[in-house]
Structures are given as structure tokens and as C-alpha cells.
C-alpha positions in Angstrom: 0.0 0.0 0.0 1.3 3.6 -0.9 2.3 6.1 2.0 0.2 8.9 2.2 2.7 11.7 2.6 1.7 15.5 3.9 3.4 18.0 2.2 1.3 21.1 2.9 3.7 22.3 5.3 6.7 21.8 3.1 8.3 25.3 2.1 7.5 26.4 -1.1 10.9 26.3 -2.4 11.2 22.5 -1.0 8.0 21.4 -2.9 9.8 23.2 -6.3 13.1 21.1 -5.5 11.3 17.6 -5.1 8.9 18.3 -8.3 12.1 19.1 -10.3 14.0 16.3 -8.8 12.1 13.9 -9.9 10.7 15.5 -13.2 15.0 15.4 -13.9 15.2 12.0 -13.1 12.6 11.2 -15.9 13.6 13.2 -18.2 17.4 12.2 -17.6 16.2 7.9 -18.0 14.5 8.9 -20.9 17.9 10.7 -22.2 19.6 7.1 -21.2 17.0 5.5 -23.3 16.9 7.5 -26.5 20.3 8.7 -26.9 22.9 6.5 -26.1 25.9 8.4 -27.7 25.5 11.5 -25.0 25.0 11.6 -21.2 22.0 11.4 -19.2 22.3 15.7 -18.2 22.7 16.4 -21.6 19.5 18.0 -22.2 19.9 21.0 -19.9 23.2 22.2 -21.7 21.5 21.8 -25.3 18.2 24.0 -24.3 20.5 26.6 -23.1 22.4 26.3 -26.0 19.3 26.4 -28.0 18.1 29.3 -26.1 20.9 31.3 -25.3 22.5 32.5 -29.3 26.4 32.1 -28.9 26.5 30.8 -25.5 29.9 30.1 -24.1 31.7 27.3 -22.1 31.8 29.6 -18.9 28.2 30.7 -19.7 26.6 27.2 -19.8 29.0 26.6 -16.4 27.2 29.5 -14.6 24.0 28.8 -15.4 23.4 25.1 -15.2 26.3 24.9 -12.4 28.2 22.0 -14.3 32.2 22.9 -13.1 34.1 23.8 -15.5 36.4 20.2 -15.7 32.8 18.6 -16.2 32.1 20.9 -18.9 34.9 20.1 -21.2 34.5 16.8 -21.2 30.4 17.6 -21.3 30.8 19.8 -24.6 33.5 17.5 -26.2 31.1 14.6 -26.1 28.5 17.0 -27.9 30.9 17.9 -30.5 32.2 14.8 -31.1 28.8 13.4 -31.3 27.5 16.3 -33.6 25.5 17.4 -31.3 26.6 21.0 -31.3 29.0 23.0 -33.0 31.6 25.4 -32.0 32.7 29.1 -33.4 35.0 32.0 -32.4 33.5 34.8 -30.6 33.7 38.1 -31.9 33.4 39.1 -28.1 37.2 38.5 -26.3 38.4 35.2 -27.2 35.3 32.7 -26.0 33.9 30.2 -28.1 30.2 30.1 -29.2 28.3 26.9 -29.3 25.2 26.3 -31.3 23.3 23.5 -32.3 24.2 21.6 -35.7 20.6 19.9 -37.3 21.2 16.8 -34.9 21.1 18.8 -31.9 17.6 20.7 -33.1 16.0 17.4 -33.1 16.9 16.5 -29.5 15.8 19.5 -28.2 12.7 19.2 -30.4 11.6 16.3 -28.6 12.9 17.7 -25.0 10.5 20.9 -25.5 7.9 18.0 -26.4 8.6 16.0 -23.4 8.5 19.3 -20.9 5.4 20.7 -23.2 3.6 17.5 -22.3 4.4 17.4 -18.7 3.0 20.5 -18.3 0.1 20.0 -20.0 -0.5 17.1 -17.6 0.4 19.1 -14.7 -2.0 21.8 -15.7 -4.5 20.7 -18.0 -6.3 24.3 -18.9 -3.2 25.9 -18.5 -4.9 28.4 -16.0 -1.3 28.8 -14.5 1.1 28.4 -16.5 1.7 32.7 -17.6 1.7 33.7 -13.5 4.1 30.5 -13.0 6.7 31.6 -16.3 6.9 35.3 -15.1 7.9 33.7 -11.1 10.5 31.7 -12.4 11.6 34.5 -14.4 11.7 36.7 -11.5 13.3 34.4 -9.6 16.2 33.4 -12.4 16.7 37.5 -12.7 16.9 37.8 -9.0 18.9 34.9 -7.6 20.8 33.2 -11.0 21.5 35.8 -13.3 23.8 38.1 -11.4 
């Protein structure tokens, strides 16, 4: 029989954590499943690279809080895998990565997968505008610095 668990007093910010933990550890099996040539965190580096036009090494390292040894080898396995490509910055001497054709179609299906999960998790989609702008709040106040 399932455990009936009370999480009405959890803190706000504790609910968010254990709805994302888990949501990450779907989508990061179904990574596993479907695309054996890249690792399992993969898809949180390609939507910022999707999202984010010319986003560096360092970038991708600040905002998805991969260190910057994990990174190399992270983005290596992408290029080698033609997952992504890379191109000199015009800005100081960074490189830019964007997504080759491959890439677009992973992060097709990611945005499908999360599009879906929403969907689920809010049918009529009566929340979903208030619950973008708090996130975005809370990425410009706390993330982005």
C-alpha cells in the first residue's frame, strides 16, 4: 500500500526542489534510453544552448552549475557526437556553441517531453503565464547576477 505523505507544510521552495528532482530523473532515463551516444544531463546544456545564441563554455558553467572540468569533457562529447558545433566569438576570445541539425532534433523532442508534462500538470493551463513570469523573477533575482 502507498504512504500517504503531507506536504502542505513543506516550504514552497522545498516542494519546487522535489517536483524538479524527480521530473530530472525522468527526463534524464529517458535521455539514457533514447540517446545512447550522450550523457544522461545532456539536455539541460543543449536548451540553453538552444536558447541562449552564442553561448559560451563559462556561460553554460554559470547557469546550469556544471564545473568547469565537467564541462569540457560535457561539450566535447557533444561535438564529437555532432550534437553542437563550436565558433569563435567576436566578443574577447570565447567560443560560441550552437546547435548543428542533430542537436535541433533533440531538443525538439525535449521541448515536447516538458510541453507535455505541463500540459499534464495543468490541464487548462490556467497557470502556467503567472508560474513563467515567477521563475523568471526568480532566475533574474537569484541566478542571473
Amino acid at each position: 500500500m502507498k504512504r500517504a505523505f503531507n506536504f502542505e507544510n513543506l516550504a514552497n521552495l522545498v516542494k519546487g526542489y522535489v517536483i524538479i528532482e524527480n521530473l530530472t530523473k525522468e527526463l534524464r532515463a529517458k535521455m539514457e534510453n533514447e540517446y545512447k551516444d550522450i550523457y544522461s544531463n545532456a539536455f539541460i546544456h543543449l536548451m540553453f544552448i538552444k536558447h541562449v545564441d552564442g553561448i559560451s563554455q563559462m556561460e553554460l558553467c554559470e547557469f546550469t552549475g556544471t564545473n568547469k572540468s565537467t564541462m569540457v569533457r560535457n561539450v566535447k562529447e557533444l561535438l564529437d557526437n555532432e550534437y553542437v558545433i563550436k565558433q569563435t566569438s567576436p566578443r574577447a576570445n570565447e567560443n560560441e556553441l550552437y546547435l548543428t541539425e542533430k542537436g535541433k532534433q533533440v531538443v525538439e523532442e525535449i521541448e515536447k517531453w516538458v510541453f507535455d508534462k505541463e500540459k499534464e500538470l495543468d490541464p487548462e493551463s490556467k497557470n502556467k503565464e503567472y508560474i513563467s513570469q515567477l521563475l523568471i523573477k526568480i532566475l533574474n533575482d537569484y541566478i542571473v547576477k
